[in-house]
C-alpha positions in Angstrom: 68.9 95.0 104.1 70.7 91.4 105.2 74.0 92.9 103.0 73.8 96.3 104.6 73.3 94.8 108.3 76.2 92.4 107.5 78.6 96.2 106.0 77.8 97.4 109.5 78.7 94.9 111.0 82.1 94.8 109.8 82.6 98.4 109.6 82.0 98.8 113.9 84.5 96.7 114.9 86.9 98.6 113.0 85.9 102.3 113.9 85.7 101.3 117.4 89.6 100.0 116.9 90.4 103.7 115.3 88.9 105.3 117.9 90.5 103.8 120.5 94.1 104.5 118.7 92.9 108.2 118.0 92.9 108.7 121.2 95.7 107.1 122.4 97.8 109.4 120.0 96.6 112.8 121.2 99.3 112.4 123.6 102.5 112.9 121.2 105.7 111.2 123.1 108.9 113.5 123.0 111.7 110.8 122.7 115.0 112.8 122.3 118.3 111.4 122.2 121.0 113.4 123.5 124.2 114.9 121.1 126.6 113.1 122.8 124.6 109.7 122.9 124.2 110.5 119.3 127.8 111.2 118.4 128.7 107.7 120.1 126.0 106.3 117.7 127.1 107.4 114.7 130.6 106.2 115.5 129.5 103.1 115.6 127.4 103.4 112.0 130.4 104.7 110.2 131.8 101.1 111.1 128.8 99.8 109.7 128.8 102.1 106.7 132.5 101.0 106.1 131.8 97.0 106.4 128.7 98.0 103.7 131.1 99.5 101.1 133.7 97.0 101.6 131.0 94.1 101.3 129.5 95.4 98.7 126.2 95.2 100.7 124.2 97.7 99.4 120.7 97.4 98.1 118.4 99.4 95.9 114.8 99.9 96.5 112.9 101.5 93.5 109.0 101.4 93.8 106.0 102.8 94.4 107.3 106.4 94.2 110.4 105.5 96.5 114.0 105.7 95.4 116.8 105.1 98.0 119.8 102.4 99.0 120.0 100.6 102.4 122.7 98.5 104.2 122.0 94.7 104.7 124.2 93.9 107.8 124.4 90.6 109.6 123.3 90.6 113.5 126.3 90.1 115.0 127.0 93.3 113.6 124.5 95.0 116.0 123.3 94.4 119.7 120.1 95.3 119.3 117.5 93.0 118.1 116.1 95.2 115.5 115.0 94.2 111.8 116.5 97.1 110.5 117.4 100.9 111.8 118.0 104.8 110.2 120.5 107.2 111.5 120.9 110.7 110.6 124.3 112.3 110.5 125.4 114.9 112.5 129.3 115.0 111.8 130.1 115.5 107.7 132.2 112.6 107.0 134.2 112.9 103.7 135.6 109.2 103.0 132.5 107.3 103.6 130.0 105.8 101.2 131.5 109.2 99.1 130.3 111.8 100.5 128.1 112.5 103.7 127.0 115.4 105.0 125.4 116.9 108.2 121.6 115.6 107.9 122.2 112.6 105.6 120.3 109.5 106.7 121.8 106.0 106.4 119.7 103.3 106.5 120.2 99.5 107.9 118.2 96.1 107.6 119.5 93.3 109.4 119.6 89.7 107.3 119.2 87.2 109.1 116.5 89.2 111.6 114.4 89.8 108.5 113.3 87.2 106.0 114.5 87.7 102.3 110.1 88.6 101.4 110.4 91.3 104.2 113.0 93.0 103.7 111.9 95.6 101.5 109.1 95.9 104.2 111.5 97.1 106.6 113.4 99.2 104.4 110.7 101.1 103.7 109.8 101.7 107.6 113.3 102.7 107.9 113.1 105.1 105.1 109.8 106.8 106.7 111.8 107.7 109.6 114.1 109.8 107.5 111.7 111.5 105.3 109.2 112.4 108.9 112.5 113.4 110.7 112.7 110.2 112.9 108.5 110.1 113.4 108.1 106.5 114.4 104.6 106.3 114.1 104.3 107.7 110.6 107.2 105.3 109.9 105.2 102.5 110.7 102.1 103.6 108.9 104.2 103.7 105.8 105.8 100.3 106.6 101.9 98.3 106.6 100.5 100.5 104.1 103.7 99.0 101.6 102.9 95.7 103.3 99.2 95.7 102.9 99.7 96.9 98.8 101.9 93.7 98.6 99.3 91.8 99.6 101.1 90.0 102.3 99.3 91.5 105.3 98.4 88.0 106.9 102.2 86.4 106.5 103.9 89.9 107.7 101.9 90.5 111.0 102.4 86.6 112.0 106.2 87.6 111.2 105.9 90.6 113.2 103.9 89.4 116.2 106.1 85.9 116.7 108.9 88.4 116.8 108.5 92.1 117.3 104.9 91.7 119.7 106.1 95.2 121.0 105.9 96.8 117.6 101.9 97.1 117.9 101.9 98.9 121.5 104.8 101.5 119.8 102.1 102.2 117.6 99.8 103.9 120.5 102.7 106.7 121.0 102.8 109.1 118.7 106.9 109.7 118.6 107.6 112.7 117.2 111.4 112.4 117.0 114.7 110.2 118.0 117.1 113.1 116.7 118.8 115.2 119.1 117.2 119.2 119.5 120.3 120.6 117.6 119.8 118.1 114.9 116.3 118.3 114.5 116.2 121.7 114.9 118.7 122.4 112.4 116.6 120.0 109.4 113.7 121.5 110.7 115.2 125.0 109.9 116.2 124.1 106.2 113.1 122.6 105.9 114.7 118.9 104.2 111.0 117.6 103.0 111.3 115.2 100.7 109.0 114.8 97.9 108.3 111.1 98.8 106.8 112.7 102.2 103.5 113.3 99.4 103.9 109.7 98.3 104.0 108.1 101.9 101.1 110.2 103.2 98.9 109.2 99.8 100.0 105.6 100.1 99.2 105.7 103.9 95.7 107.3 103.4 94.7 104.6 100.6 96.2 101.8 102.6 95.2 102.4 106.5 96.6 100.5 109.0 95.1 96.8 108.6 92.0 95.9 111.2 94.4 93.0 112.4 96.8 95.5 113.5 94.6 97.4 115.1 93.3 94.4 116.9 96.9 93.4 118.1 97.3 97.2 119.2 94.4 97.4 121.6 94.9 93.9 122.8 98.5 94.5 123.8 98.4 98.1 124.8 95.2 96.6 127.4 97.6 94.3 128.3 100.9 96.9 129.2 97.2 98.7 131.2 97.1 95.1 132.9 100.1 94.5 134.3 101.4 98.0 135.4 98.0 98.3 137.3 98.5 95.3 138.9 102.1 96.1 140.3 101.1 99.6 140.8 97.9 98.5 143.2 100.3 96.3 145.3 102.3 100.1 146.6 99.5 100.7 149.4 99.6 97.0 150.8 103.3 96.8 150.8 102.8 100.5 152.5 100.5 99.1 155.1 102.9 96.1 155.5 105.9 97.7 156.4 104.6 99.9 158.9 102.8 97.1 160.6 105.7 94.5 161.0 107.5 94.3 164.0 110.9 93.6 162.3 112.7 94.8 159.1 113.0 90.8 158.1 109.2 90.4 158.6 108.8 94.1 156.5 110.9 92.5 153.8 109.1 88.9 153.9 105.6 91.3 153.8 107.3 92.8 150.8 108.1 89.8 148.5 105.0 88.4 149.8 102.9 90.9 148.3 104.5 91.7 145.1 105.7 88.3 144.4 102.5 86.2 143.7 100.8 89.1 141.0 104.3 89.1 139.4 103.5 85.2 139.2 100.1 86.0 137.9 101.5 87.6 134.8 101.6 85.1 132.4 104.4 84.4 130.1 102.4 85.2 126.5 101.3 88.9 128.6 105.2 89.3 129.7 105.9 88.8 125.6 104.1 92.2 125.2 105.0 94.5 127.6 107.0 97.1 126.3 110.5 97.3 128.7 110.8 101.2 128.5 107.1 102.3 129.3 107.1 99.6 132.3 110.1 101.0 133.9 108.6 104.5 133.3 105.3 103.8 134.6 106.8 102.0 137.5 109.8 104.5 138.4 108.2 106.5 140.6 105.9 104.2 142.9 108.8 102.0 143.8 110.6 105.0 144.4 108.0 106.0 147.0 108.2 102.5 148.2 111.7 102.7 148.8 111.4 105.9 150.5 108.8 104.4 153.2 110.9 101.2 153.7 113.9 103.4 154.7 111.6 105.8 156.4 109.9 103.5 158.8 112.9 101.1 159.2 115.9 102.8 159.3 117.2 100.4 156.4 117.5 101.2 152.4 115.4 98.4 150.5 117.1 96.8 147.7 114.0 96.5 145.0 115.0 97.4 141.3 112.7 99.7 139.0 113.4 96.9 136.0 110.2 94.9 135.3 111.8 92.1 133.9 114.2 91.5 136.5 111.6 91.4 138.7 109.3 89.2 136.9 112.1 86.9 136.3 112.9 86.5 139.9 109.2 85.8 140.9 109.3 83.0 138.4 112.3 81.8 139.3 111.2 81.7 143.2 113.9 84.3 144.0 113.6 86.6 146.5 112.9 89.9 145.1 113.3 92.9 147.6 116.0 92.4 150.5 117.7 95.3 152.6 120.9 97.1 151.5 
């Protein structure tokens, strides 16, 4: 009865975590790039593609059911501070890596953003966005489930949370797709499953996610809760402010007097988690109301940015963060 009680008590914890991430993914997350922003893209990765060939930089990866070749790249190569990254073709392109075709992936890890015992790790994320049709989530199930069959759970979610903290709140969305609609509609149409979409989903189900990520998912997506709640409550005070001040300096003093100290509040380990893009979101349309009251009961536009960080960094720093146009 002691070794059943002590089961249970291991097993809670854990289907506690699951629930809470079940329900977070009811909500599926639409992220759709446009075709022109995609076209620019893809410019830029037939650079990359060309630098590859030339370097002789590609790799192989040939296990578990997978077969495929990805680009190792150095960062100053990219400006985005990604381990690795997929793209999708749109354009055919004829002279590159032979021969590519509309709907051909190409896949990227970055070197030195990826240590040499991860890399494969990452591949393989980037290689469940192509065979989901850019599904992020599924991607990252994949990515743990080869992480946690190589044994090397522990080392790879130290790796992930010193670097990438952001990567376990992306994992309460459930994207659905970063292709643009004619793309996706298009792959969608020829129906361009691959067989190792089987493989991933069987290697997923018998490696789930690990309780440690799960963990770091609900701590940090609480957090993201935290902090836009806190900004968010400080709208109907800075309201009540403006409209009680006698002068459009003592509105704007109210203002960074308000908002200022709960920036200050946030501490820097919360800050490391919050994701930039849902912030901004969440946060678009109150300080857009804000704005709209300022002008509304002082005759003056209010200079206040939507951008989280810049505002954070500006408390910190004992800037002023709000001043009149």
């Amino acid at each position: 009865m002691h070794f059943g009680m002590n089961i249970n008590q291991r097993l809670e914890p854990r289907l506690e975590l699951e629930q809470r991430l079940e329900e977070k993914l009811e909500q599926r997350t639409e992220t759709v790039m446009t075709l022109k922003q995609h076209l620019e893209l893809e410019h830029w990765v037939k650079g990359l593609i060309k630098w590859v060939d030339d370097n002789k930089r590609w790799q192989n990866f040939d296990k578990w059911g997978f077969k495929f070749q990805y680009g190792l790249i150095p960062s100053k190569m990219t400006p985005y501070k990604m381990a690795g990254f997929a793209h999708c073709f749109y354009d055919p392109v004829e002279a590159l890596f032979g021969r590519i075709s509309r709907g051909d992936w190409t896949l990227f890890v970055v070197e030195d953003l990826a240590p040499l015992e991860f890399r494969e790790d990452v591949a393989l994320h980037e290689r469940g966005e192509e065979i989901s049709l850019g599904n992020h989530y599924f991607a990252s199930q994949l990515e743990f489930a080869g992480v946690k069959r190589g044994r090397k759970t522990g080392k790879y979610v130290k790796w992930i949370d010193a670097n990438y903290p952001t990567k376990f709140v992306d994992l309460t969305e459930n994207v659905c797709s970063i292709l643009p609609e004619e793309l996706r509609a298009e792959l969608e149409q020829k129906e361009r499953e691959n067989k190792e979409t089987y493989t991933a989903q069987d290697m997923i189900d018998k490696y789930p996610l690990p309780t440690k990520v799960l963990e770091l998912v609900v701590k940090y997506d609480d957090v993201n809760k935290y902090v836009r709640e806190m900004i968010m409550g400080c709208i109907g005070p800075c309201q009540q402010a403006i409209y009680m001040a006698s002068t459009i300096d003592e509105a704007v003093r109210a203002v960074n007097g308000i908002i200022t100290p709960i920036l200050r509040k946030i501490s820097g380990k919360q800050a490391r988690v919050v994701v930039p893009g849902r912030i901004n979101a969440a946060l678009e349309l109150p300080l857009r109301v804000l704005r709209e009251y300022f002008i509304k009961v002082t005759g003056k536009p209010l200079a206040l940015t939507n951008d989280f960080f810049t505002l954070y960094n500006s408390a910190k720093e004992g800037k002023q963060i709000i001043g009149v146009v």
